[in-house]
Structure formats: C-alpha cells, structure tokens
N, C-alpha and C positions, 0 to 999 in steps of 0.2 A: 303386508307387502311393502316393500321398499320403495321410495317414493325417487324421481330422479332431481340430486340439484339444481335448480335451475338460478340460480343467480347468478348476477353479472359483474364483474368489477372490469375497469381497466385500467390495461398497464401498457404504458409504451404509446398510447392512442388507442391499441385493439381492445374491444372485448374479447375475457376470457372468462371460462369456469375460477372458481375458487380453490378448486383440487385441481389445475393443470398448475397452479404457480409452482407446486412442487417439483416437477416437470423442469422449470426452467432453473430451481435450484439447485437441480443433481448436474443439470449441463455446467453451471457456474465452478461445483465443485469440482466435476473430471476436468476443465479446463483448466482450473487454477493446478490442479496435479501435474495434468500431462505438460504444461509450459514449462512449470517448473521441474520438472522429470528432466525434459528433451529439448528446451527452449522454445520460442514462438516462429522460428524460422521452422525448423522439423516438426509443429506439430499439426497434427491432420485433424480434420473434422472426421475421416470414419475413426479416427483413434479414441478422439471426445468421446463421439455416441458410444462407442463400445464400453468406454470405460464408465458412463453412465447407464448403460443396461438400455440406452435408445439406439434409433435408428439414424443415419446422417441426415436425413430428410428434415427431421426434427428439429433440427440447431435453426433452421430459417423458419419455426415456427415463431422464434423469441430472437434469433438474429439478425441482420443484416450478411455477414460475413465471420473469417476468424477475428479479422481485426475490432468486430465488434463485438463480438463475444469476450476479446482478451480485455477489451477497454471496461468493460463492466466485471470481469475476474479481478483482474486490479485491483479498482476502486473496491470491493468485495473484500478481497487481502488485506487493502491497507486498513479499513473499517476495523476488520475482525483483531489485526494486534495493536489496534490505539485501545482496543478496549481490551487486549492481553495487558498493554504497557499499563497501561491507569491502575490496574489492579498490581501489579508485581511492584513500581516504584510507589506506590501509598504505603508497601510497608518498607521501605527503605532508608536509608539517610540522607534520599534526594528528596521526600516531601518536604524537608527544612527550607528549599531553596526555590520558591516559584517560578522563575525564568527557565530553571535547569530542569524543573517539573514538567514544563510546559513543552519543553522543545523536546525532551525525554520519548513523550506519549505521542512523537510524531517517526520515533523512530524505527525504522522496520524489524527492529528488536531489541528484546529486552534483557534486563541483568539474569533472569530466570529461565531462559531459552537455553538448554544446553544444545541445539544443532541448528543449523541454519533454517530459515523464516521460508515460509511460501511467501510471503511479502517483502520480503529480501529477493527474496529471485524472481520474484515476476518485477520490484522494480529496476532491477539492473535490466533485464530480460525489455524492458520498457522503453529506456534510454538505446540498448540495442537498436531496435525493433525501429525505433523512430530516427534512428541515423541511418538506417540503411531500407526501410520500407517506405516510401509517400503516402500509401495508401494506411500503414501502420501508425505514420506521423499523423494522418490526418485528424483517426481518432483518440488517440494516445498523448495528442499537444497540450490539449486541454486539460488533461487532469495532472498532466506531468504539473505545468504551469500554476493550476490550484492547491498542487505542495509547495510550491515554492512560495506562493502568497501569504500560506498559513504559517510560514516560519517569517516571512515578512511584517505578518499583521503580529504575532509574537515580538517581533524586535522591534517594532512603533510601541508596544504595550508598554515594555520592557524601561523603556526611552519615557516616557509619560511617568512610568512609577522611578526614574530616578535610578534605574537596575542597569541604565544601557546608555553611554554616552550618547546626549541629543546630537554631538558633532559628528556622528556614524553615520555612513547612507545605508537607511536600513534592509535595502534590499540586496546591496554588497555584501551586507555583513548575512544576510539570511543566506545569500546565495555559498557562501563559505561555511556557511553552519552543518547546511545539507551536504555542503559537499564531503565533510567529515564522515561523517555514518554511511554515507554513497562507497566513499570510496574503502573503506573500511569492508565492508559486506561485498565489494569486489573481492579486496584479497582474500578474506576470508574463504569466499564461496571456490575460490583458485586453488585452497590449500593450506593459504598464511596463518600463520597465530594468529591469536585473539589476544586483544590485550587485558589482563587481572583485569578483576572488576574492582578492588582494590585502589589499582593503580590508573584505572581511568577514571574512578570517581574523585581522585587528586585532583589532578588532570584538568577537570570539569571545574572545581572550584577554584585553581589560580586564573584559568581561562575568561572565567565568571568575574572574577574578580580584578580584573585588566581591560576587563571591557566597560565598568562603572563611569 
C-alpha cells in the first residue's frame, strides 16, 4: 500500500509538500506564456490557471498577486536564457573576447534564437509594466535594478582587467550597454530587422575595442 509523503520543505516562509513545488512551476510557465502572449496589462489570473490546467484560487496558494507572480516569471525567463546564452556563445567567435562573453550571457537573446525570447518580452513587458503600474513597479524595481548592476559589476571587472577604460563611470557605461539589446528587442518585437549576426559581431568588436 502506498504510503502518503509526508515531508516538509519551505519555500517562501510556508511549508509545503515536495510534489506541490510542481504546482507552482506550471503557474510560472503559463505566466511567463500568457504575459508574453498578451502583455502583463491584459493578462488574467483565470487565463494563468487555465493555461496551467489549475484553478485561479491556486495562484495565491504561491502568490501574492499578478504583479508577483510576474516578478518571479521574470527572473524565471531571464535565468533560463543566460543559461540558453552560455551555451550557444561557448561555441562562437565571441568566446575569444571575455568582456563581450560576459555581457553576451546577459542578454535576452542569443545568436541562435531564430524568434523572439519569452525573456525578450517579458523584459520590455517589465519596463512597461513598471512605468505605468505602482503596484507592478513595486515589485518589478528590484530586479529590474539587479540587471543593471550585473552589467555594472561586468564593467568594474572589465576596468580592473584593463578591457574598460578606468576613466568610464561604469555604471553610465553599463546603463548604455543594456540599453542596446533593450532597445533592440523593442524594435524587433515591433516588426524591425534584426541585424546579421555577422555584421553585429563587427559591430561588437570595434565597440569593444574603443572602449580600452
């Protein structure tokens, strides 16, 4: 006879079972879908559950709200293509270059993505979300802010190994880094060209190389 689990872990503060985490991973995945479907202003918690095979009740068994459910989709998104990115630029002609490797694996996508990123669009969806929602800025500030650090603490590294002029403020210079691939994955997501990858891996190394 079949014995019932009875262990405990927690997450978040709560205890939970060990088979409900899955639970909270399929709500992660319909959210990260349905934002980037419909954006985070039109998307619904009954649309979440449905698309997870739950109930809307459910979402506040692991949520707060949308807004916190989207701020842990997010961070979810961005995780899952830094470890797309690491892998696709390792076999590239950008491993030669660590500064351009480093800032590469932060970006919402990669040389090998032939269609637009669930982490492309949930972070433009991000910056939306937090210019015109309080409640969405509330928890969406944070982690915005902890991208922009990681390409900050990148361009201190950068500066240290001699790759990054020390007379750069390096968090102007990070903030300009991001805003590249930002605004990029705007037009894109709009309709725009994409540029060669060819012609952006140039691009990347005079850019690299003026910044010394």
């Amino acid at each position: 006879m079949a014995t019932e689990d009875t262990r405990i872990v927690k997450v978040g503060g709560r205890n939970r079972r060990p088979w409900a985490l899955a639970s909270k991973d399929r709500l992660v995945e319909a959210a990260t879908k349905e934002i980037a479907a419909v954006g985070f202003e039109r998307a619904r918690l009954t649309e979440i559950a449905k698309r997870a095979d739950m109930t809307p009740g459910s979402v506040y068994t692991w949520f707060e709200n949308k807004e916190d459910l989207f701020r842990v989709a997010l961070e979810d998104a961005l995780t899952a293509q830094m470890v797309s990115n690491d892998q696709a630029h390792s076999e590239t002609e950008l491993s030669e270059h660590w500064f351009m490797m480093q800032l590469a694996a932060l970006i919402p996508r990669n040389i090998k993505d032939t269609d637009a990123t669930d982490a492309q669009k949930l972070l433009i969806e991000s910056y939306y979300a937090s210019w015109r929602d309080p409640k969405a800025r509330k928890q969406l500030l944070k982690g915005i802010n902890q991208h922009v650090e990681m390409y900050t603490n990148i361009v201190k590294f950068g500066q240290k190994n001699g790759q990054v002029g020390a007379d750069l403020d390096p968090e102007a210079l990070a903030l300009i880094l991001l805003a590249i691939p930002s605004g990029l994955s705007l037009i894109g997501l709009a309709g725009g060209p994409r540029i060669n990858d060819n012609a952006w891996k140039s691009i990347l190394s005079r850019l690299f190389n003026a910044l010394k």
